[in-house]
C-alpha positions in Angstrom: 0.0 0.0 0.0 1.7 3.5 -0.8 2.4 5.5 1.9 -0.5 6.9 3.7 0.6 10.5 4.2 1.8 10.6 0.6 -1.8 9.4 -0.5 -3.1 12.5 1.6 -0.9 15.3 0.3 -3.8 15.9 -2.7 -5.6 17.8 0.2 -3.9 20.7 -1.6 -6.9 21.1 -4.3 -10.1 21.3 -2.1 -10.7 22.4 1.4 -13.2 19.9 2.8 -14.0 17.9 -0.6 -11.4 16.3 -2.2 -11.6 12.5 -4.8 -8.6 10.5 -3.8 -8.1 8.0 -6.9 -6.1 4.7 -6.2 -5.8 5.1 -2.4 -6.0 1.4 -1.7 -6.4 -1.0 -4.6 -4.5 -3.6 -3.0 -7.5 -3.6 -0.1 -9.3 -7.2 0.4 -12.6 -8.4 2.6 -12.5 -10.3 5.3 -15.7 -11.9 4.1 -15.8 -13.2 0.3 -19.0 -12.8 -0.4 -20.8 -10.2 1.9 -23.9 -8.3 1.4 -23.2 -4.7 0.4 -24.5 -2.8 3.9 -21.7 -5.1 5.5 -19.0 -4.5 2.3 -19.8 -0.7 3.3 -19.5 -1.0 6.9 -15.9 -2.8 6.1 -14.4 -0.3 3.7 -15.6 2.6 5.8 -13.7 0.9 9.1 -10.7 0.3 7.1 -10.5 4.0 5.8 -11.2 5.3 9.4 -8.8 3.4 11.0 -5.9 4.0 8.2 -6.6 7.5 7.0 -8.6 9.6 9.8 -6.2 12.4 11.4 -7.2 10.9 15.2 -8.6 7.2 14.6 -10.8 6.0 17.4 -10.8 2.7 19.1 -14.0 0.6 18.4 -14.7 0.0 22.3 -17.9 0.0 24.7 -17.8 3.8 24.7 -17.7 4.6 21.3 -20.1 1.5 20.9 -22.5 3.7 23.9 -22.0 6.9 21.5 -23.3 5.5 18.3 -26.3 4.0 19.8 -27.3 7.3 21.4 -26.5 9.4 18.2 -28.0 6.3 15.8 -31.2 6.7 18.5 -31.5 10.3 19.0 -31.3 10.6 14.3 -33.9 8.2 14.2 -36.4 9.5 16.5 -35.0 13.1 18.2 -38.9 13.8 19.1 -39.8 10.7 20.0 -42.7 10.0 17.7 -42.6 6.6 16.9 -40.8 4.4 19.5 -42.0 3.5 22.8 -40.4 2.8 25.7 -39.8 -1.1 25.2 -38.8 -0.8 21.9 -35.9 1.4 23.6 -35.4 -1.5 26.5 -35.0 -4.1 23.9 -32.2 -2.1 21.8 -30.7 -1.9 25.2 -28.9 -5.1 24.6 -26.6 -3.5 22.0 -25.8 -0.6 23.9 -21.9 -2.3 24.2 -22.3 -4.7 21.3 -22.1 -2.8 18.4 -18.0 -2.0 18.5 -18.5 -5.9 18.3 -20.7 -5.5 15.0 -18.1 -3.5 14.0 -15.2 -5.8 14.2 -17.3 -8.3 13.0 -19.1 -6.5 9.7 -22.8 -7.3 11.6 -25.7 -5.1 11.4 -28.1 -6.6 13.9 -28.9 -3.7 15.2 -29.4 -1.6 12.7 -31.5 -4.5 11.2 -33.9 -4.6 14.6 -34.3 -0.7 15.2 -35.1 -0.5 11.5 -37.8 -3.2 11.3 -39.1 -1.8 14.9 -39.3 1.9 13.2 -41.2 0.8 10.1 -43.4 -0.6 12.3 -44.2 2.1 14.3 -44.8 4.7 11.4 -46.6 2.7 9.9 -48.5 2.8 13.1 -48.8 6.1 13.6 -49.6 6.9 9.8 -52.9 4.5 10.7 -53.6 6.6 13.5 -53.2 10.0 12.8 -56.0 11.0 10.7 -58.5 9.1 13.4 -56.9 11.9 15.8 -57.6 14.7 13.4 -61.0 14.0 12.5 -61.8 15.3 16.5 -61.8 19.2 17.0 -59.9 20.9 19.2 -61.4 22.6 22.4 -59.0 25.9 22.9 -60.5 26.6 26.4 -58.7 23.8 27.9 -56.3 25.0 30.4 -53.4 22.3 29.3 -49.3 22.8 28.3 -46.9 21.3 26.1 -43.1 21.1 26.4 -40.9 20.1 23.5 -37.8 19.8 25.0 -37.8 16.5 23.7 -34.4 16.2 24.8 -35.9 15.5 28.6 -39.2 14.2 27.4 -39.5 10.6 28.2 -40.7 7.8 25.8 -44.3 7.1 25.6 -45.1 3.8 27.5 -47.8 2.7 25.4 -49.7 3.3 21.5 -52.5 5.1 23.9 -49.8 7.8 25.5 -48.3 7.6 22.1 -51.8 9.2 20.3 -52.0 11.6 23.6 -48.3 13.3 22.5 -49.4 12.8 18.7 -52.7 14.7 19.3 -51.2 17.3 22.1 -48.6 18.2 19.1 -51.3 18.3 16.5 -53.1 21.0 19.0 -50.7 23.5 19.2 -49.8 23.5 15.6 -53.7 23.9 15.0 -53.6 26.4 17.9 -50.8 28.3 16.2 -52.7 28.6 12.6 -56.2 29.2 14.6 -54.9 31.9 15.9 -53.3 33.6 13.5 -56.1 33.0 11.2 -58.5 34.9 14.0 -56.1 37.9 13.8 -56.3 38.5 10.3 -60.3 37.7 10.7 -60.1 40.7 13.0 -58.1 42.4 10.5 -60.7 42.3 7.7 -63.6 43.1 9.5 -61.7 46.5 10.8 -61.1 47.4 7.5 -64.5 46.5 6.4 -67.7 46.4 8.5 -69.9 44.4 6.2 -67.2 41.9 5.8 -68.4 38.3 7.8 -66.1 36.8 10.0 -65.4 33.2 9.8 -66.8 31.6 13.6 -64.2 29.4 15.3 -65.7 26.5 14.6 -64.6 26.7 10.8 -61.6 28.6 11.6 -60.5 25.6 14.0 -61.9 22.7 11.1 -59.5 24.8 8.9 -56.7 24.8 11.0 -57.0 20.6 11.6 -57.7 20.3 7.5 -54.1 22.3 7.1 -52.9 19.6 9.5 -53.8 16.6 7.8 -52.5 17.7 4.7 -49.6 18.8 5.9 -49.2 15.0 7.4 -50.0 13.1 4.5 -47.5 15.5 2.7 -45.2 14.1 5.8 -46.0 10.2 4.9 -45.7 10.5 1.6 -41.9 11.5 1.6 -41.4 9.3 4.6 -42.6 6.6 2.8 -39.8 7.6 -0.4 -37.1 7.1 2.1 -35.4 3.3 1.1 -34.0 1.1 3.7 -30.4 1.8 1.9 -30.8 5.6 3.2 -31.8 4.2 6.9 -28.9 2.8 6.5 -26.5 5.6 5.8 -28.3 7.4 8.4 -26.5 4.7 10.9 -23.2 4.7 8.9 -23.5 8.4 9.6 -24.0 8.2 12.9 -20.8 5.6 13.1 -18.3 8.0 11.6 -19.3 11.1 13.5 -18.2 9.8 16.3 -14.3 10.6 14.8 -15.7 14.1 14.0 -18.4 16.7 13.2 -16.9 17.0 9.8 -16.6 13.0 9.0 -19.4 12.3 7.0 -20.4 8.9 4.3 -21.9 10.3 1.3 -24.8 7.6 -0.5 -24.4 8.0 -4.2 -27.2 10.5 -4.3 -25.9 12.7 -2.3 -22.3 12.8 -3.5 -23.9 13.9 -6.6 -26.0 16.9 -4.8 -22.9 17.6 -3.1 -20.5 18.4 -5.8 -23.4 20.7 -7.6 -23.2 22.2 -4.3 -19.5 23.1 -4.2 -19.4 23.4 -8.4 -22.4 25.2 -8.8 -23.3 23.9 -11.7 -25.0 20.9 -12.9 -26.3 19.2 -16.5 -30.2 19.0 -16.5 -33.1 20.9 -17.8 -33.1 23.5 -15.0 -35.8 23.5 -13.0 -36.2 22.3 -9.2 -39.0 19.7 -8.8 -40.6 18.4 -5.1 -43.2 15.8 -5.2 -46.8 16.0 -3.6 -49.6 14.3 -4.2 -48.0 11.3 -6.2 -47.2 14.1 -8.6 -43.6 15.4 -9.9 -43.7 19.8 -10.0 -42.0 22.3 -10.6 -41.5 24.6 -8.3 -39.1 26.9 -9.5 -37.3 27.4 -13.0 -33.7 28.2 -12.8 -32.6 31.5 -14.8 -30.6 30.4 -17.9 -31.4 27.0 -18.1 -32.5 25.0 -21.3 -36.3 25.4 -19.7 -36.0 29.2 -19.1 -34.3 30.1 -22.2 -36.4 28.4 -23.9 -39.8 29.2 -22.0 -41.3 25.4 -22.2 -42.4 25.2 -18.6 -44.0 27.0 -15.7 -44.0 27.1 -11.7 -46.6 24.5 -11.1 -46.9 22.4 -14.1 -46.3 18.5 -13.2 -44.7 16.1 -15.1 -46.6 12.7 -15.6 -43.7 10.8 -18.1 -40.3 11.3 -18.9 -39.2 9.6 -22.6 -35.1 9.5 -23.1 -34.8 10.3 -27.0 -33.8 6.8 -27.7 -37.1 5.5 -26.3 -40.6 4.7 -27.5 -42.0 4.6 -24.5 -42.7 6.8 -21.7 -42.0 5.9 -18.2 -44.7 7.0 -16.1 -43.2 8.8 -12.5 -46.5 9.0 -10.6 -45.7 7.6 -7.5 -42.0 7.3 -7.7 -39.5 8.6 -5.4 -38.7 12.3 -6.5 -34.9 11.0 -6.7 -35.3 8.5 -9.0 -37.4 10.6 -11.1 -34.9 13.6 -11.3 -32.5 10.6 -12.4 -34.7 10.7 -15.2 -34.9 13.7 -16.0 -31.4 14.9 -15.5 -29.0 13.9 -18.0 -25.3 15.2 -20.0 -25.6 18.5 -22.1 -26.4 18.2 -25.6 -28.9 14.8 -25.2 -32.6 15.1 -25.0 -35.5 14.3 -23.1 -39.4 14.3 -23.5 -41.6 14.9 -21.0 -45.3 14.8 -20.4 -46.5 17.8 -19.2 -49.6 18.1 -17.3 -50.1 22.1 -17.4 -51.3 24.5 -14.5 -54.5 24.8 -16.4 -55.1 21.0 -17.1 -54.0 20.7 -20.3 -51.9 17.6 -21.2 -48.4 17.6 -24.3 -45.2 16.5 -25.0 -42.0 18.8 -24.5 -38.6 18.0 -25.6 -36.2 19.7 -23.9 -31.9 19.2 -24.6 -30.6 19.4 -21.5 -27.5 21.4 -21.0 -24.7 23.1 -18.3 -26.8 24.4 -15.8 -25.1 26.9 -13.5 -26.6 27.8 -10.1 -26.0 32.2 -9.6 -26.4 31.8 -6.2 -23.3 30.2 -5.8 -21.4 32.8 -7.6 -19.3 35.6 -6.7 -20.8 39.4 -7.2 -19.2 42.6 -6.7 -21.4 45.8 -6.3 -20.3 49.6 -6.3 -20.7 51.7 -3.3 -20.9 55.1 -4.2 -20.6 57.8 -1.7 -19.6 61.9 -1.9 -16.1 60.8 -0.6 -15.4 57.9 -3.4 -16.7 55.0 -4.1 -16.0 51.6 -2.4 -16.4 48.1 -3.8 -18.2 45.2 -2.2 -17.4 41.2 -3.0 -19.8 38.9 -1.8 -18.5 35.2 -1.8 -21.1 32.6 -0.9 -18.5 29.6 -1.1 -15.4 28.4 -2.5 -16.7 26.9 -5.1 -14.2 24.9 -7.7 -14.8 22.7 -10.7 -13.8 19.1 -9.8 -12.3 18.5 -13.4 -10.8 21.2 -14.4 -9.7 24.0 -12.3 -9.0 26.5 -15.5 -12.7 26.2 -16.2 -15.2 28.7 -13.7 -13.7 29.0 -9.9 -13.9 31.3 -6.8 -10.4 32.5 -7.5 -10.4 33.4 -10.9 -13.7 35.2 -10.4 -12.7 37.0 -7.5 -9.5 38.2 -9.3 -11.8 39.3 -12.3 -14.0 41.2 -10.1 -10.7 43.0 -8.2 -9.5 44.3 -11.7 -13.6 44.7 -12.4 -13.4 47.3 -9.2 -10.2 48.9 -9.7 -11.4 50.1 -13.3 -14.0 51.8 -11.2 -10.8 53.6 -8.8 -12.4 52.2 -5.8 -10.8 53.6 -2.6 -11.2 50.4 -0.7 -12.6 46.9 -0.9 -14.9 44.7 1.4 -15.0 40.7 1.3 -18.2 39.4 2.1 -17.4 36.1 4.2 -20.8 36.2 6.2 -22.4 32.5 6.2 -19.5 31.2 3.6 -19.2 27.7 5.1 -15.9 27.0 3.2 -14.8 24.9 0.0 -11.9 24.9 -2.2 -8.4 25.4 -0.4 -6.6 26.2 -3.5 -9.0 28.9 -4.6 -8.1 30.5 -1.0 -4.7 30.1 -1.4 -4.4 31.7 -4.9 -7.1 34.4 -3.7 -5.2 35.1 -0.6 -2.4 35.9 -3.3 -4.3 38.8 -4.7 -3.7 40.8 -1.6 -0.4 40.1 -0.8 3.2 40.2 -2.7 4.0 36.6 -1.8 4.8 34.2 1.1 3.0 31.2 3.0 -0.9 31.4 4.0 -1.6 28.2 5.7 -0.1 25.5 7.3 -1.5 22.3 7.3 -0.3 18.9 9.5 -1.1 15.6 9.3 -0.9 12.4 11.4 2.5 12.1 12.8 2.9 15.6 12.3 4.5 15.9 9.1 3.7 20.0 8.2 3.9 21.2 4.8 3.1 25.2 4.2 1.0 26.5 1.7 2.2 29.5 -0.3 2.2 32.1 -2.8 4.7 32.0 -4.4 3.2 35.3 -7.1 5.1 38.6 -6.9 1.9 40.3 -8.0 -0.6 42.2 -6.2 -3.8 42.2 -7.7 -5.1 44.6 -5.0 -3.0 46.6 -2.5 -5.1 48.8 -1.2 -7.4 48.8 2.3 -9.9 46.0 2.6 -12.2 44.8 5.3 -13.5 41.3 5.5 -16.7 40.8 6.7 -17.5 37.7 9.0 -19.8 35.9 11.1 -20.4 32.9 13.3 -21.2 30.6 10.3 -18.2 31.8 8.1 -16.2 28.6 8.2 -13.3 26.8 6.9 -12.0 28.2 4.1 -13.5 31.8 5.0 -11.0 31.3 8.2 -7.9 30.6 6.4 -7.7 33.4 3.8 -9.6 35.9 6.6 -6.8 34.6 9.0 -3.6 35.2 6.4 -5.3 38.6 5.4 -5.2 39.4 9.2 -2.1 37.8 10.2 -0.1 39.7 7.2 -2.0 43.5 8.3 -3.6 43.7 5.0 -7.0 44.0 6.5 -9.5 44.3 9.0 -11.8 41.3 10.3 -14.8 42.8 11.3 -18.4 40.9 12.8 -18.4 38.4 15.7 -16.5 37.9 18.2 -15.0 35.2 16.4 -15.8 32.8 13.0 -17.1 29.6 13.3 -13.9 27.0 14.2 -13.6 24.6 12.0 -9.7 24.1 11.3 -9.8 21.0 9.7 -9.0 19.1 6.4 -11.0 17.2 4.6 -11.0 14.7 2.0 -13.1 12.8 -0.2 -12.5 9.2 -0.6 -15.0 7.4 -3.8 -15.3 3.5 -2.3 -15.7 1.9 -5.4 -12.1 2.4 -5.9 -11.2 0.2 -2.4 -12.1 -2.7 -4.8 -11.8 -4.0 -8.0 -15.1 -5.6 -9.8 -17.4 -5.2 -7.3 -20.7 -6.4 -8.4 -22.7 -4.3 -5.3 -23.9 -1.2 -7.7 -22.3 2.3 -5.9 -21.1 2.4 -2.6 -20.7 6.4 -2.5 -18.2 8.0 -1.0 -16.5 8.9 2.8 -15.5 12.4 3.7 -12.6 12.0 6.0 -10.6 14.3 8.3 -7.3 13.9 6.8 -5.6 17.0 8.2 -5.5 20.0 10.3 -4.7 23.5 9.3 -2.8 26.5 11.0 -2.1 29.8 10.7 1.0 31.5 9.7 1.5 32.8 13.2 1.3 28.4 14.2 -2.4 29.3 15.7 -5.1 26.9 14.9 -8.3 28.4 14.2 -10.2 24.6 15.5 -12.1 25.2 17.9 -10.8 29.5 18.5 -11.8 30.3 15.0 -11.0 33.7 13.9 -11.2 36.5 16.3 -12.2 39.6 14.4 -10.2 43.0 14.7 -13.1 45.1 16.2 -16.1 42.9 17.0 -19.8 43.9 16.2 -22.4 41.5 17.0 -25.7 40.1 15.4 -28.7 38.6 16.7 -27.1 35.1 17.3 -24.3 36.2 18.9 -25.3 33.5 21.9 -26.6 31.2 20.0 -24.6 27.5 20.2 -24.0 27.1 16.6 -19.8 26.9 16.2 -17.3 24.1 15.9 -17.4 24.2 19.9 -20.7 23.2 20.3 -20.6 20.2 17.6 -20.1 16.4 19.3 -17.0 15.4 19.0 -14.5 18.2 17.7 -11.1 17.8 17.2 -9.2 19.8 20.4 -7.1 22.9 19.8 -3.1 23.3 19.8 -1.0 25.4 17.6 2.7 24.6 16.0 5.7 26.2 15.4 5.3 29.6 12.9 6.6 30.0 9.8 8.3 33.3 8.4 5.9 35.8 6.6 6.3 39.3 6.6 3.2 41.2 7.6 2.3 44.4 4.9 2.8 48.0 5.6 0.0 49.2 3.2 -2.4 50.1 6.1 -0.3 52.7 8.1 -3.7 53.4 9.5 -4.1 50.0 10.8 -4.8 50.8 14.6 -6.1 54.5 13.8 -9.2 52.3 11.5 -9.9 50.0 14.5 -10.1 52.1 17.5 -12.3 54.8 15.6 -14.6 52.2 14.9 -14.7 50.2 18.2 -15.3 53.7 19.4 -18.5 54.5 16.7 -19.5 51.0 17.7 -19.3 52.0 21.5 -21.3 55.1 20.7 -23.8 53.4 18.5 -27.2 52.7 20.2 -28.2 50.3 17.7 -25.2 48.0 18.4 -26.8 48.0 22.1 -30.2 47.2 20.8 -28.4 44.4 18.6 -26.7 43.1 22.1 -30.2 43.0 23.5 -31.8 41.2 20.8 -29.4 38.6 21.0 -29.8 37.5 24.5 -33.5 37.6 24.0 -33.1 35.1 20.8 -30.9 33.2 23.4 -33.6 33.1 26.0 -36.5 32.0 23.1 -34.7 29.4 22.0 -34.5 28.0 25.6 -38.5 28.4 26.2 -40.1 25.2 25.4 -43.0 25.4 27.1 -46.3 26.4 25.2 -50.1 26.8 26.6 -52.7 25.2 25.0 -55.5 27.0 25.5 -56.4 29.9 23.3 -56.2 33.0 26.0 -52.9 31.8 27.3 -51.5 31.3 24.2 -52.8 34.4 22.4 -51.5 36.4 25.5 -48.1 34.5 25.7 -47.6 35.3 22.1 -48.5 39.1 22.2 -46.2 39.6 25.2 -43.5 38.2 22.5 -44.6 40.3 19.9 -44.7 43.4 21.6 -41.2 42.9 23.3 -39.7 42.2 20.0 -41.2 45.7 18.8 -38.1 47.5 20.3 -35.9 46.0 17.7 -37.9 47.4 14.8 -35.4 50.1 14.8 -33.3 48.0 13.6 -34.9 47.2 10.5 -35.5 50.8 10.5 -31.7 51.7 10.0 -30.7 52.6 6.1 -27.2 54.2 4.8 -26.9 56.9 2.6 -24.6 55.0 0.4 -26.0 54.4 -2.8 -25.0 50.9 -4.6 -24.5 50.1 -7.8 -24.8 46.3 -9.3 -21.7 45.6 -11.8 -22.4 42.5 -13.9 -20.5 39.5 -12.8 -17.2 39.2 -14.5 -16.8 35.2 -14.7 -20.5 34.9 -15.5 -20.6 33.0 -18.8 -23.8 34.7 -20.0 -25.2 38.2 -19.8 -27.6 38.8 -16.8 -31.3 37.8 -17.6 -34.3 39.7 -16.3 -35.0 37.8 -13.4 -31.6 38.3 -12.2 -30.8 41.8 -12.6 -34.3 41.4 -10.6 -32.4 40.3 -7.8 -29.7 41.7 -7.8 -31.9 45.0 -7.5 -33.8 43.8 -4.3 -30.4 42.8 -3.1 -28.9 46.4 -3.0 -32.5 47.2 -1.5 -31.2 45.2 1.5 -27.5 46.4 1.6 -28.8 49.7 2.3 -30.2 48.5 5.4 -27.4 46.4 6.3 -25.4 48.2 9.1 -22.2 45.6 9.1 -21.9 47.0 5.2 -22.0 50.6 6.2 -19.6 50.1 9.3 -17.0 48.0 6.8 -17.2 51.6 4.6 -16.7 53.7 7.1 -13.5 51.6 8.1 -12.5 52.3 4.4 -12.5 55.2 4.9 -10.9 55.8 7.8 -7.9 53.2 6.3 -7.6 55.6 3.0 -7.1 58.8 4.5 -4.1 60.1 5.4 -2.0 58.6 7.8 -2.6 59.5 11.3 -1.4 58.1 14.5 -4.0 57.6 17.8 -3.5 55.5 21.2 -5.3 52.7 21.6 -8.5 54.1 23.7 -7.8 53.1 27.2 -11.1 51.5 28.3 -11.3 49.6 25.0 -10.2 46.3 25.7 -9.0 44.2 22.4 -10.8 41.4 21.5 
């Protein structure tokens, strides 16, 4: 077998999602001729144990772990099993490091038999419990923190939680519905109000379509994706971040991180035994050429080297978007049922379908003083085959030289909720701002360190920039908002620090492990391969990236980073490497203090600090009333409390933005776009982080001045 850390150096071209080809051909099964669940389970163990950055031992602890994760995924809420069903998968509480060792999946097998069961139970029930109105004067209570909620001892206590759940979700529509009944017969006298008795059959008939929407999708889901559900909850245990991929989703996932995909272009959902669509994606084969429309359904999809239809009524969505999905330049015919009943034939060639919500966009911020550009960067995204073809770098750079024709005084990055991707895009992007030297380090097991560098003289932009982060800018976002901090070439301004994740993934395809395999796909393992450091030898795991002058946002205590995930990989830093840190920004320290001081001086940012701990305390409250006064009252309080942050929506800059077309877009904007894009710079007015990040700028572009840190400031 080749050497294992040579096999993992290929981490260089993507962040978290990397294809290792050839990593162990010469891999054989202990068992000739098992059944593909327990093939899986073997080539997953074997990669885990050989190629995870911290393997774990498969002992009566991790063995405890999986069957309370593999538990808590299957039924969180505690819906479907009882309390014996729990007592009898007791027995494998310690067993199934055992199964493990031993490629078994007993209990997997029992717990899924036992949960078919039970749905199928409760989807006999739950329209016998619906069919009874609700009385709203009942002084009762529910609490969902299902976390402490025990499990129902019998099918009769099973039905009471089933029909207490149903009553507050009726409850919550009744009385909302009674509000806007209020509403209409304010504006107009004559208008009749509905009585409660309809409003509450209308609530339960919302209910019970909502349910049988609810079975119906339930009832799409295949024993093979129970299964990775429990593979998934196996290879978490070695980390948040380790994840098994089922063929499907592999393919959804690199659309994800590509952007693109080869279809029709259109997003279907299934209801009613019926394929729709639901939305039509702007410059695909179906809006370019205007064949279908927001609701129609498709009945039959006919490849072009077929005769006959195949009819989809009734088949999982998935396997009817296989259908209908297909490589650009073939063709497919389907049978349209449109929104008006009528019934044809379309033929459609499918082709390169790219997703602009992915993409990178730049926008002009004009104001008396100059004007500013703004790059927003939704992910890293890369194209697995080529990296010449469409990337984040390349874009990026295009929209840099895109700005500078504009003489922008100063540039913001946009990192807010970008979860990662591509680590060569953020090494070559991280380039653009500097002259040259190293921007990450990254270890692996054993502790073998190789740095990352630039190794380009050029500077695509050298003037001020401030990145814009949050507590859901991950990965990637933390490595090039770390080097841009760690060399001085910008300010990190949002949270008090970026989300934590400081490690390396990779992807591994499992129908490589073996050679003729006659199972069909086995998918694919994300693995943590690696870790990955700052310049300065800091890790960002765990720490994340703490920004220069912090300013908060309504989920500022809100559990959501790498911290709060089970089972993270600890914290430690190594030894730094050289880099030179930039002298562009003389007004480094100047820029931060005046704007922790603005900040200080800001009554909004207070108001922002005070909605955050009241989102904090609603998303402890569990507790709801079930009778209509008590609830109505409960959720008036709420609604008048949460009044004193309408300022906040209130807030709008005086900057004036201007869209500029995307540079790496491959065709000219369509309607619906520059539609967006219009409504977007509607919202960017009101966004204070984007007005704080210019007035930063400006302070960073004018001349150089010198100020003391302000004493009572402390330094985040």
């Amino acid at each position: 077998m080749r050497n294992k850390h040579t096999l993992m150096r290929k981490y260089f071209w993507i962040l978290s999602f990397i294809l290792i080809s050839g990593f162990v051909f010469g891999y054989t099964l202990k068992n000739q001729d098992p059944n593909k669940d327990k093939l899986l389970l073997e080539i997953i163990s074997y990669v885990l144990d050989r190629g995870h950055y911290d393997p774990k031992d498969f002992n009566d602890k991790f063995s405890e772990n999986v069957f309370m994760n593999y538990l808590e995924n299957l039924d969180g809420q505690h819906r479907f099993f009882l309390n014996s069903d729990i007592k009898s998968f007791e027995t494998y509480r310690f067993k199934i490091d055992d199964e493990l060792k031993n490629t078994e999946i007993n209990f997997f097998t029992v717990t899924f038999t036992k949960l078919m069961q039970r749905m199928k139970q409760v989807e006999g029930f739950y329209k016998e419990l619906l069919d009874q109105s609700f009385d709203f004067s009942i002084k009762d209570e529910i609490n969902l923190d299902y976390k402490k909620a025990p499990y129902t001892n019998n099918i009769l206590e099973l039905k009471s939680i089933w029909r207490k759940r149903f009553k507050l979700s009726a409850l919550e529509t009744f009385t909302t519905k009674k509000d806007e009944e209020f509403q209409k017969k304010k504006q107009d006298e004559v208008y009749e109000m509905l009585s409660d008795i309809e409003l509450e059959k209308n609530a339960r008939k919302d209910i019970l379509e909502n349910m049988s929407y609810f079975f119906e999708n339930y009832n799409d889901i295949k024993r093979k994706d129970w299964f990775s559900i429990y593979v998934n909850s196996i290879v978490v245990q070695f980390d948040p971040h380790t994840y098994y991929f089922a063929p499907r989703d592999k393919d959804r996932f690199d659309m994800s991180i590509s952007g693109k995909f080869e279809g029709i272009g259109a997003r279907l959902s299934k209801r009613n035994q019926q394929v729709k669509i639901v939305e039509v994606i702007s410059g695909g084969p179906v809006w370019r050429e205007n064949l279908l429309e927001v609701g129609d359904a498709i009945l039959k999809v006919r490849q072009a080297d077929e005769e006959e239809a195949i009819d989809i009524s009734g088949m999982v969505l998935d396997d009817a978007v296989k259908l209908i999905k297909g490589p650009k330049g073939s063709q497919v015919f389907l049978t349209i049922k449109r929104v008006e009943g009528n019934i044809e034939e379309v033929g459609i060639t499918r082709d390169v379908v790219e997703l602009e919500e992915t993409y990178v966009k730049s926008t002009l911020i004009k104001d008396e003083t100059g004007d500013y550009g703004l790059i927003e960067l939704p992910k890293f995204y890369i194209n697995f085959e080529d990296y010449n073809k469409r990337n984040a770098a390349t874009d990026v750079k295009k929209e840099l030289e895109q700005l500078k024709q504009k003489n922008v005084k100063g540039v913001i990055l946009d990192l807010r909720n970008n979860g990662g991707g591509s680590l060569k895009t953020v090494v070559d992007m991280t380039g653009y701002f500097i002259k040259d030297g190293p921007v990450v380090q990254v270890k692996s097991t054993g502790g073998k360190k190789e740095v990352l560098k630039d190794t380009d003289s050029s500077v695509v932009w050298d003037g001020p920039v401030v990145v814009l982060v949050n507590e859901f800018s991950a990965s990637a976002s933390e490595i090039i908002a770390a080097a841009l901090q760690d060399y001085k070439r910008a300010i990190v301004l949002g949270s008090k620090q970026t989300f934590g994740k400081g490690t390396v993934q990779n992807i591994v395809d499992l129908n490589r492990m073996i050679s003729g395999s006659t199972y069909g796909d086995l998918g694919a393992l994300k693995v943590t391969t690696d870790k990955f450091y700052r310049v300065n030898g800091q890790s960002t795991q765990l720490e994340g990236v703490k920004s220069d002058v912090v300013f908060p946002d309504r989920y500022a205590y809100v559990e959501m980073g790498e911290k709060d995930q089970d089972n993270p990989l600890e914290w430690d830093s190594i030894s730094p490497t050289f880099y030179k840190p930039s002298s562009s920004l003389p007004n480094f320290d100047y820029a931060v203090n005046r704007s922790k001081k603005r900040l200080q001086e800001n009554p909004i940012v207070q108001l922002i600090h005070e909605q955050a701990l009241w989102v904090k305390q609603q998303q402890n409250d569990f507790s709801y009333s079930l009778d209509y006064d008590s609830f109505k009252s409960e959720r008036d309080n709420k609604k008048e409390y949460a009044k004193r942050f309408d300022k906040l929506s209130e807030f709008k800059s005086s900057y004036r933005f201007q869209w500029l077309p995307e540079a790496g877009a491959k065709n000219p904007p369509n309607e619906e776009t520059i539609k967006k894009r219009e409504r977007a710079q509607e919202y960017l007015q009101k966004d204070i982080y984007i007005s704080e990040a210019v007035q930063i700028l400006k302070d960073l572009s004018s001349p150089i001045k010198s100020e003391q840190p302000i004493a009572q400031i402390k330094k985040e």
